[in-house]
C-alpha positions in Angstrom: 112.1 -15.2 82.3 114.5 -14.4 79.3 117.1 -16.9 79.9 116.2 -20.2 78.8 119.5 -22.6 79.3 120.8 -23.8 76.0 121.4 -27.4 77.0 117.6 -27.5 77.8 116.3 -26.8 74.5 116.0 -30.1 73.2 113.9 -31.3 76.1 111.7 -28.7 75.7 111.1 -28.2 72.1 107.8 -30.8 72.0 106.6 -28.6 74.4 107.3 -25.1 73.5 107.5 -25.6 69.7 103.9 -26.5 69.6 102.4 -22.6 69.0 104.7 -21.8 66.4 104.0 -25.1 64.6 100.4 -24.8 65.0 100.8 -21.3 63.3 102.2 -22.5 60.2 101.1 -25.7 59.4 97.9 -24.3 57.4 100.3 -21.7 55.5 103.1 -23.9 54.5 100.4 -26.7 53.4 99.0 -23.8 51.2 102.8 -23.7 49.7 101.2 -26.8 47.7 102.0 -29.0 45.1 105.7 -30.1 45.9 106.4 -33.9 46.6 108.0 -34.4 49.9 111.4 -33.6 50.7 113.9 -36.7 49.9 117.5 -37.3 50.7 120.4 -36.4 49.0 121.4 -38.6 46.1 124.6 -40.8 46.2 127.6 -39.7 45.1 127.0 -41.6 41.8 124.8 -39.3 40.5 125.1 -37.7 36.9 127.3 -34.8 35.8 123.8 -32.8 35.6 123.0 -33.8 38.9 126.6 -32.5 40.3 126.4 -29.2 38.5 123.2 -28.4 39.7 124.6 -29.1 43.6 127.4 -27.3 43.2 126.2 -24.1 41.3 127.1 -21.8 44.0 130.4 -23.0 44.4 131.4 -20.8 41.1 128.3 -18.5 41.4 127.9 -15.0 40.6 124.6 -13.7 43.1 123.3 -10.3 42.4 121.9 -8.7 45.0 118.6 -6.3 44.2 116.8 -3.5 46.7 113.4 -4.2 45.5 112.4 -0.6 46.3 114.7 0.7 44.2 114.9 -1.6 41.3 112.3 -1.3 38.4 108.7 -0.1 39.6 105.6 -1.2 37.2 102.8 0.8 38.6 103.6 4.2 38.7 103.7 4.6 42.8 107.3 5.4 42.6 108.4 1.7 44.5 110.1 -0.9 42.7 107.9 -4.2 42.6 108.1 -7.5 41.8 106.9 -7.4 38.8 109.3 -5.0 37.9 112.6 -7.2 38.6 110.4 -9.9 36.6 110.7 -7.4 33.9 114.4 -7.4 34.0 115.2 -10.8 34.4 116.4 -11.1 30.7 118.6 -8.0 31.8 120.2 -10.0 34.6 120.7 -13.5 32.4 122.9 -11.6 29.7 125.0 -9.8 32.4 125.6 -13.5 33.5 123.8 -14.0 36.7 123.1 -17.1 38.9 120.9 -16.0 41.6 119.5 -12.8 42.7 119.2 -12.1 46.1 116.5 -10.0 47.2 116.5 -7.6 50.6 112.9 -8.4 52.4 109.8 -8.2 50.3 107.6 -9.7 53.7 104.5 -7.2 54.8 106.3 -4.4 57.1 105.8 -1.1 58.8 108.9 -0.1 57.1 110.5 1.5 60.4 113.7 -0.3 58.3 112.4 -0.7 54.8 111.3 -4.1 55.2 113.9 -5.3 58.0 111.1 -4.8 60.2 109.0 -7.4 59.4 105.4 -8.3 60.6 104.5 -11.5 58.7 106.9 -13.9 57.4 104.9 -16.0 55.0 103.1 -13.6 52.7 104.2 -10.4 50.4 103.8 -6.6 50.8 101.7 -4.8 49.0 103.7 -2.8 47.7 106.1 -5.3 46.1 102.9 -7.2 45.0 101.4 -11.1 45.9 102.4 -14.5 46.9 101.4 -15.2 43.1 103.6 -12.4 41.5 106.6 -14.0 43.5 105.5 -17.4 42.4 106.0 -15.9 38.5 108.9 -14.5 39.3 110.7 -17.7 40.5 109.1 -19.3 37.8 110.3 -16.7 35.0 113.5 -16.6 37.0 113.9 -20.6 36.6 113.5 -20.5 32.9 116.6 -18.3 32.6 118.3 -20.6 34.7 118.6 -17.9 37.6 117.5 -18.8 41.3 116.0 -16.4 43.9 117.3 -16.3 47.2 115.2 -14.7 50.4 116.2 -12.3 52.9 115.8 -14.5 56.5 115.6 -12.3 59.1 115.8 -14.5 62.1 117.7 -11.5 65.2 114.3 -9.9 65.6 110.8 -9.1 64.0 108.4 -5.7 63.8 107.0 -4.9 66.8 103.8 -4.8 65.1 104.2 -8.7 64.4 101.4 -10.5 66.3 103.9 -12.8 68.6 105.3 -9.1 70.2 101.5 -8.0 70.1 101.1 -11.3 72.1 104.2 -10.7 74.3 103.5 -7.5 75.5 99.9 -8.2 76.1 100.8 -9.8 79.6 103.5 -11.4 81.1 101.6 -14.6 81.9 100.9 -14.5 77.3 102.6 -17.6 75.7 104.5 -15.5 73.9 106.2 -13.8 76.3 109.3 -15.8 76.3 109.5 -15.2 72.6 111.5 -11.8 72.9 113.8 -10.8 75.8 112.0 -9.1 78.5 114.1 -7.8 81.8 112.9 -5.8 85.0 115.6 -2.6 85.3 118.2 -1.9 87.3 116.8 -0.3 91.2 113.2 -1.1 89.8 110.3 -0.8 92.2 106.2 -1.2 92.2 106.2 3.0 91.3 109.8 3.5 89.5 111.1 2.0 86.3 114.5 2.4 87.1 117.5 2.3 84.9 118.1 -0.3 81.7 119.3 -3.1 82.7 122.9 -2.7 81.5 125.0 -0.2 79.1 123.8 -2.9 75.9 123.6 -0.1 73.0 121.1 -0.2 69.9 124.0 -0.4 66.5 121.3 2.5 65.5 121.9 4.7 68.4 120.9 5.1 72.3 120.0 2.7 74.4 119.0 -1.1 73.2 116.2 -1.2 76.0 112.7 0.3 75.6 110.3 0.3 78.7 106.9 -0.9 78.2 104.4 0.6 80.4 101.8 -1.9 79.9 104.0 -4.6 81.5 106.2 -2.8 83.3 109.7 -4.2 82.0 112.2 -3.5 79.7 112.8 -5.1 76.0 115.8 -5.5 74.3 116.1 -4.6 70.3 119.6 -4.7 68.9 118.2 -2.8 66.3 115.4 0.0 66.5 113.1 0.4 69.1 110.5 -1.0 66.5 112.3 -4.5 66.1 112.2 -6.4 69.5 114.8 -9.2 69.8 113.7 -12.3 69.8 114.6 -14.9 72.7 117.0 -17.7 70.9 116.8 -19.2 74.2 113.3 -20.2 73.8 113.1 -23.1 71.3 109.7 -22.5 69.8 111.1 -19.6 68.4 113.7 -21.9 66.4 110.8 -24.4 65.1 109.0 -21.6 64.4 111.8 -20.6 61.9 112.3 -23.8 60.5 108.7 -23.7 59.5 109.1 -20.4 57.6 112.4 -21.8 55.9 110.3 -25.3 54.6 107.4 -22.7 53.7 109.7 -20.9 51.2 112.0 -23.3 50.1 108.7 -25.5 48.8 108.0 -22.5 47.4 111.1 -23.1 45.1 113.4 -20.7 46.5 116.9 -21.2 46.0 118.4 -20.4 49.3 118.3 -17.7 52.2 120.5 -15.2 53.3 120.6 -14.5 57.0 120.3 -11.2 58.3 122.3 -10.2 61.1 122.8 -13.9 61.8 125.4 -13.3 64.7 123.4 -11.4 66.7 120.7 -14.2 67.6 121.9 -14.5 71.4 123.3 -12.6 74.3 125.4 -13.1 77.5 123.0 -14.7 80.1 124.5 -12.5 82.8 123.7 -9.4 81.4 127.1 -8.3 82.2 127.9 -4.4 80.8 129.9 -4.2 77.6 133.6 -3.1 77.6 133.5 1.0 76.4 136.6 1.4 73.4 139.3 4.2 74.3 141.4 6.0 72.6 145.3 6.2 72.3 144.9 8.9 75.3 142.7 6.4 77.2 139.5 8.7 76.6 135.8 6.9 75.5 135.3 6.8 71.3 132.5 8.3 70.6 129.8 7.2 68.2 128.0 9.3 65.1 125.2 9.2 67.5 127.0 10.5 70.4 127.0 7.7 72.6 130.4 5.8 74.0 131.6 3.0 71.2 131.2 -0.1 72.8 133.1 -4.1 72.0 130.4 -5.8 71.4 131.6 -8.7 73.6 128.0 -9.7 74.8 125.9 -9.3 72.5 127.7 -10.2 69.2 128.9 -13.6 68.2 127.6 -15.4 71.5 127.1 -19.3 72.0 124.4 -20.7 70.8 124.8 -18.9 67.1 126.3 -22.4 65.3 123.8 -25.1 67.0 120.7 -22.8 65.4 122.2 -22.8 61.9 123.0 -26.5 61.9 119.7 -27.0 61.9 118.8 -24.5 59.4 120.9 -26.4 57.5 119.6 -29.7 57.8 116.5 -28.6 57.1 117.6 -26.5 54.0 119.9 -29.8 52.9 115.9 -31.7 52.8 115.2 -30.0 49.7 117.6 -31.1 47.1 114.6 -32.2 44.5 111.3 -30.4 43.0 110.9 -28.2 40.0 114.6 -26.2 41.0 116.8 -28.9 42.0 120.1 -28.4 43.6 121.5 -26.8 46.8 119.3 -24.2 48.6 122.3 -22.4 49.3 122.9 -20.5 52.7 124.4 -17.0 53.1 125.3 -15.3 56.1 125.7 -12.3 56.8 129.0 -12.4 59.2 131.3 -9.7 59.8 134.3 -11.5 61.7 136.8 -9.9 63.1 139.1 -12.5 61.6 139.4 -15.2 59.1 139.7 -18.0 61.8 135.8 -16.9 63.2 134.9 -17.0 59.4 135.6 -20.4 59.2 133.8 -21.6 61.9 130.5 -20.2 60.2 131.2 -23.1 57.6 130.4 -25.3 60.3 131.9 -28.7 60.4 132.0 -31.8 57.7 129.1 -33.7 60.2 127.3 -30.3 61.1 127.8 -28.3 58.1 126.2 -24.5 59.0 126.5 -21.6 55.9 127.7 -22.8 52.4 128.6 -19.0 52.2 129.2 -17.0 54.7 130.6 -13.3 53.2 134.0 -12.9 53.0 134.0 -9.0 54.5 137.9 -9.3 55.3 138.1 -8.5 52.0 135.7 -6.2 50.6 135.3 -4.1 53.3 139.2 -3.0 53.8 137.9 0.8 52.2 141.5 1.4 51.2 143.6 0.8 48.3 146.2 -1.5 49.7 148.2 -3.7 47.6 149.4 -5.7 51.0 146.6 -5.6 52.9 144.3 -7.1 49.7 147.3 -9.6 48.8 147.2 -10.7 52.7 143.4 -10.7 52.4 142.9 -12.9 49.7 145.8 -15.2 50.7 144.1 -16.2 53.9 140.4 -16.6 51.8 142.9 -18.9 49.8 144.5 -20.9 52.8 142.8 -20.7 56.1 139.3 -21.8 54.9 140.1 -24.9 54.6 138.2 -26.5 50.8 135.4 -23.8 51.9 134.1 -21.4 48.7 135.1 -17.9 50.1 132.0 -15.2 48.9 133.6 -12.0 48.6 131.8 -8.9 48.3 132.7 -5.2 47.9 129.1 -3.6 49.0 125.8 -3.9 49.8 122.6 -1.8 51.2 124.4 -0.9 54.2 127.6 0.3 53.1 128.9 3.8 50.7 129.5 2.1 47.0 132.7 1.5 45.7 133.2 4.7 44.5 132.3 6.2 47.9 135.3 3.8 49.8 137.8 3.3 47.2 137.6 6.3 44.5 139.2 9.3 44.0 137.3 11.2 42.2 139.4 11.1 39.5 139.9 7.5 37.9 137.0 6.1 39.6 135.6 4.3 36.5 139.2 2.4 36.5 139.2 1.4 40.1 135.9 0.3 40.1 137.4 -1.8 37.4 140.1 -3.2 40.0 137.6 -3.5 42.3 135.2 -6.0 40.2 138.6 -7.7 38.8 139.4 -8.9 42.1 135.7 -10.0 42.5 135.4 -11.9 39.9 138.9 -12.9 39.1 139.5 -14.3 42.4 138.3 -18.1 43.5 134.8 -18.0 45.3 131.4 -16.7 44.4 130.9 -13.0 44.4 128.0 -10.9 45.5 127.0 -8.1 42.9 125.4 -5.3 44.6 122.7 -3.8 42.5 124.2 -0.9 40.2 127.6 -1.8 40.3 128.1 -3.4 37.1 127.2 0.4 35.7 129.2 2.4 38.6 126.7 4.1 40.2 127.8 6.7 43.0 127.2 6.7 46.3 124.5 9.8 46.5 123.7 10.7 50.1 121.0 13.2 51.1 122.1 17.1 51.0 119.4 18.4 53.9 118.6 16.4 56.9 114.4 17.1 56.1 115.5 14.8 52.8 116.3 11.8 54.6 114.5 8.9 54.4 116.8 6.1 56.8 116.1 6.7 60.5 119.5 6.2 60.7 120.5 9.6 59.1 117.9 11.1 61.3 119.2 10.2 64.0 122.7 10.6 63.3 122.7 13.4 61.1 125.5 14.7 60.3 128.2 12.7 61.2 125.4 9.8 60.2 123.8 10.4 57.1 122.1 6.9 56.5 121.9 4.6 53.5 119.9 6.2 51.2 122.5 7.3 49.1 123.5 3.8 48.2 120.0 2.3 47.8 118.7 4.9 45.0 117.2 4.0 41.9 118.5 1.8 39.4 119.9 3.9 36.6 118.2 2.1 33.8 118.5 4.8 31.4 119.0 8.8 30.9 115.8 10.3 32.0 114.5 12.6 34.7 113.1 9.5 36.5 116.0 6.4 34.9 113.8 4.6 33.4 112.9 3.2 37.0 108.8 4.6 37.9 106.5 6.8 35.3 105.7 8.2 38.7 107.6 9.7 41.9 110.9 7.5 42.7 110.7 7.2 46.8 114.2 8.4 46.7 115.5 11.3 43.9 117.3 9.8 41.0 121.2 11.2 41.0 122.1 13.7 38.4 125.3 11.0 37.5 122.0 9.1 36.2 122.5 10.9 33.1 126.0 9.2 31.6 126.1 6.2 34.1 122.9 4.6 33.2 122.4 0.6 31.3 121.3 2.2 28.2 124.4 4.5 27.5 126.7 1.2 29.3 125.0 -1.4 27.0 126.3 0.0 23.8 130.1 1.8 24.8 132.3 -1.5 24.3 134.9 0.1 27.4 132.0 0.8 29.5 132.0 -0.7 33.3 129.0 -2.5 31.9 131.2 -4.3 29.6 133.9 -5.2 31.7 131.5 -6.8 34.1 130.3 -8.5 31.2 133.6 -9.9 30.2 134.7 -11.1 33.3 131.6 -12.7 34.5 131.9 -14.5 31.0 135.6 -15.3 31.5 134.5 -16.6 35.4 132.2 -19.2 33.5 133.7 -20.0 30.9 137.7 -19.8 31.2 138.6 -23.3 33.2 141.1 -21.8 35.5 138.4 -19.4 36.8 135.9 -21.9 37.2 137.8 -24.2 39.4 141.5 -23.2 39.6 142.8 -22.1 43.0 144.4 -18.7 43.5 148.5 -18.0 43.6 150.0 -14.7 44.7 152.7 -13.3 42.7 155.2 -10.7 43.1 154.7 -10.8 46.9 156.8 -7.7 47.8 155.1 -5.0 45.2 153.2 -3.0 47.0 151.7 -1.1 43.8 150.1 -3.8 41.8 148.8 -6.8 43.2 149.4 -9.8 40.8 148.1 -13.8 41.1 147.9 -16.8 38.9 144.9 -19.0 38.5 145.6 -22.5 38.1 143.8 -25.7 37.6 145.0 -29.4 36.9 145.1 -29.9 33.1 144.5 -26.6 32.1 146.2 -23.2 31.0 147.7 -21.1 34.0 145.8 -17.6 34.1 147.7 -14.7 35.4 146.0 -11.4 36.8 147.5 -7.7 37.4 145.6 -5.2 39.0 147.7 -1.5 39.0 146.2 0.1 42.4 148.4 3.3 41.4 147.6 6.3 39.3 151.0 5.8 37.8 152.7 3.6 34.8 153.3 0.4 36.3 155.6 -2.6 34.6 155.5 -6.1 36.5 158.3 -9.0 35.8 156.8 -12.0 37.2 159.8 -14.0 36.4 161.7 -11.7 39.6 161.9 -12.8 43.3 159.8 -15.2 44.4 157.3 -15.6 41.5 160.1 -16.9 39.8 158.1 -17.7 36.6 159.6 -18.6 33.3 159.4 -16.4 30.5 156.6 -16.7 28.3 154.0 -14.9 26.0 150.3 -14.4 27.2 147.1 -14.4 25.4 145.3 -11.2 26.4 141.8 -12.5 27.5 140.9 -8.9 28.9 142.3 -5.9 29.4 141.7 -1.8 30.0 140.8 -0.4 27.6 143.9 1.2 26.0 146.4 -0.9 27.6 148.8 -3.1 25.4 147.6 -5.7 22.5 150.4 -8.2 23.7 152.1 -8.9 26.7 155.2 -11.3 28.6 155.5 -12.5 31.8 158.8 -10.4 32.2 157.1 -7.3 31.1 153.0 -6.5 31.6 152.9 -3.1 31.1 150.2 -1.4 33.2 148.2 2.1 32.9 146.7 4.4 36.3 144.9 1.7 37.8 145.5 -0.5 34.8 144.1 -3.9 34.7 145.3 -7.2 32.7 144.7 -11.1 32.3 145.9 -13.1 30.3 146.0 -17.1 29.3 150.4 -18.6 29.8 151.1 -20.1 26.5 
């Protein structure tokens, strides 16, 4: 009863879309006040009008754990209220949207990724009216707030799996992906019905007794699949998406957005081997499989096209301009990135992440050069969004450090962020260089990941702690107990101490947010490689039509570097720069035939 044929979908959709529209229509009419969605404007429309559709292209999005960013009420849980509080925070470091992990009512099997009700607020993170301030306060300062969608799967304590695995004659059954096992009879459960593994360990099938079948859950055993197949499941997301977006919301990103379908024929995965030929093995002991059935399927493009078009409906209200779309997408290569883009007549994600990048967790000068090349060439005119971390990754420090010069790599590390053509994605913390700090004792850990796992799999806490706001036992972040300890590194790598040290990573983030908005290369120029065959510092120009060529060095060495950009095939002529930022230390002047470059030395500067 799982498999629903994609090319019936459409036929069915009056029929099967009914419940989930009949679910929301009294909750999204509550969203109130907004004037119906219009059209898009012509392409005659004011300069205003233009910058406020295009603000992502450009954008700098900061994304924010609310858990673990400022609490108000003492319980030891950010809030709300409490990234309301630092919203003037965010619009001096330079900000255009914050993105926010989920804030829906949850169990919290997955801190919020587990989620039971997708039109209200937790508790713990406060109202439906303290997010309505915040957008609001957030609006003022020109910033826009952007939702966590999480479309793969929901709590099981939602009520459409309460409803699902009530009975299998429920309505809802077809709404998550239920299977009989493998040798089942009327006294014997039998096996799973394939090798299909959970990306959080074991098996990704849980028996239910009260129905006697399996369910799937890509995830934990707490977040049930949901059945893409079935099309009230998509109308009943395109309902959630209108309610938030007339909320004001500036856009979603989508949570493990290539995981939506599965092969039909259930067919086993393919097991990875080694160079001998033997099984990998995972940190939770189980056989690494390839993920060909059950990641990046057919079916994954149609349902965000018509995310899309309904996102593309709300142009107009008290926030105009794009309601931008993010996807979380981990390609295995730039050419399936692009097709997340969609097409000019079925556009899908304005930005889908740019993880070939980021995510390389070495310091390679040819790999990153290759990297940003293809971002540059095989993307067609699509606005790449690179990233270096998130929630569910080590921070910088933890990837790309050395223990040593880490404050200067991070500063290589946010150069090519911010330096390079796209948007970039901020992850909470960064801007101040705070360390990866994972748990010490597995009776500490708070991700079931690391309980599972532990050792080899220590979880995420140690890159979702507290906000280092300032010096004190508890950062600045709760007056009561933080849900996670504050590091010890919170006492010199905190905002306060940051705010007011002129080389701190604080300012450099500053500075080349400033120079991203400001500098007309950076806004708008297209990216160049230089010096193609150094493998030590990885240089590129920034150029746009009518305006001053930028060039940018980036030493990934511990060692005294000099670059001649007027060598090999660069082949530049030789001419003075204006310094428009450099590390702190390094030279007041430079020349394209000699930039002179400290241990993991950084330099821009304007041609003349």
């Amino acid at each position: 009863m799982w498999i629903v044929p994609i090319a019936a979908r459409r036929m069915l959709k009056g029929i099967a879309g009914c419940a989930a529209c009949l679910m929301l229509a009294a909750a999204a009419m509550r969203a109130g006040g907004q004037t119906a969605p219009v059209e898009k404007t012509s392409t005659a429309q004011s300069a205003k009008q233009a910058r406020q559709l295009d603000w992502w292209k450009n954008a700098v999005i900061y994304e924010i754990y609310p858990r673990s960013f400022q609490d108000t009420n003492g319980d030891g849980i950010g809030d709300l209220n409490g990234i309301a509080k630092r919203l003037d925070y965010l619009k001096a470091l330079g900000v255009d949207a914050i993105w926010l992990t989920p804030v829906y009512p949850s169990p919290d099997v997955d801190f919020g990724y587990d989620i039971s009700n997708y039109i209200d607020i937790d508790p713990q993170y406060g109202t439906l009216a303290d997010f309505d301030r915040l957008v609001a306060n957030a609006k003022k300062r020109n910033i826009r707030v952007i939702m966590d969608m999480v479309m793969n799967h929901t709590s099981d304590q939602h009520e459409w799996f309460i409803q699902s695995r009530s009975s299998r004659d429920n309505p809802y059954r077809d709404w998550y992906c239920w299977q009989d096992g493998k040798g089942q009879t009327a006294t014997d459960k039998g096996q799973p019905p394939n090798n299909w593994q959970s990306l959080f360990g074991h098996s990704a099938w849980r028996w239910d007794q009260t129905t006697r079948q399996y369910y799937y859950h890509k995830f934990y055993v707490q977040q049930p699949d949901l059945n893409w197949h079935n099309p009230a499941v998509n109308d009943a997301f395109k309902q959630i998406i209108a309610f938030w977006l007339k909320r004001g919301v500036g856009g979603f990103r989508f949570d493990a957005i290539t995981t939506l379908f599965e092969d039909p024929s259930l067919a086993d995965e393919g097991v990875r081997l080694d160079k001998d030929g033997n099984p990998i093995i995972n940190a939770y002991g189980d056989p690494q499989l390839d993920g060909s059935k059950t990641d990046n399927q057919p079916g994954v493009h149609e349902v965000m096209e018509e995310m899309r078009a309904e996102a593309d409906k709300f142009t107009t209200g008290d926030f105009p301009g794009t309601r931008v779309l993010i996807g979380e997408t981990y390609m295995p290569n730039i050419g399936e990135l692009k097709k997340m883009y969609g097409t000019p007549d079925k556009p899908e994600f304005h930005l889908p992440m740019d993880t070939q990048v980021g995510m390389i967790d070495k310091l390679d000068v040819t790999e990153f050069r290759q990297r940003l090349i293809d971002a540059e060439t095989h993307l067609s005119s699509h606005i790449p969004l690179l990233l270096f971390d998130n929630h569910d990754v080590r921070r910088i420090d933890a990837r790309y450090g050395d223990g040593v010069h880490d404050v200067d790599i991070q500063r290589v590390m946010a150069t090519i962020l911010l330096a390079s053509r796209g948007s970039a994605l901020v992850y909470y913390g960064d801007e101040i260089g705070m360390k990866t700090t994972p748990p010490e004792r597995k009776e500490d850990v708070k991700d079931p990941i690391g309980i599972i796992g532990w050792p080899t799999e220590k979880g995420r806490d140690g890159e979702r702690t507290p906000m280092q706001w300032d010096a004190n036992s508890k950062a600045g972040f709760t007056t009561g107990t933080p849900w996670l300890p504050v590091p010890p590194s919170a006492k010199t790598i905190n905002v306060r101490a940051e705010k007011i040290d002129p080389d701190s990573l604080f300012a450099w983030y500053t500075a080349l947010i400033r120079l991203k908005k400001t500098v007309p290369a950076f806004e708008s120029g297209a990216n160049m490689m230089l010096d193609p065959e150094n493998t030590k510092v990885l240089s590129w120009m920034r150029q746009a039509t009518g305006t001053p060529q930028v060039i940018v060095c980036v030493n990934f060495t511990a060692n005294l570097e000099i670059v001649d950009l007027t060598l090999g095939e660069a082949g530049m002529r030789a001419r003075e720069l204006k310094t428009l930022l450099k590390t702190p230390g390094g030279p007041d002047t430079e020349a394209i035939n000699r930039i002179v470059l400290g241990p993991y030395g950084v330099y821009i500067g304007e041609v003349q």
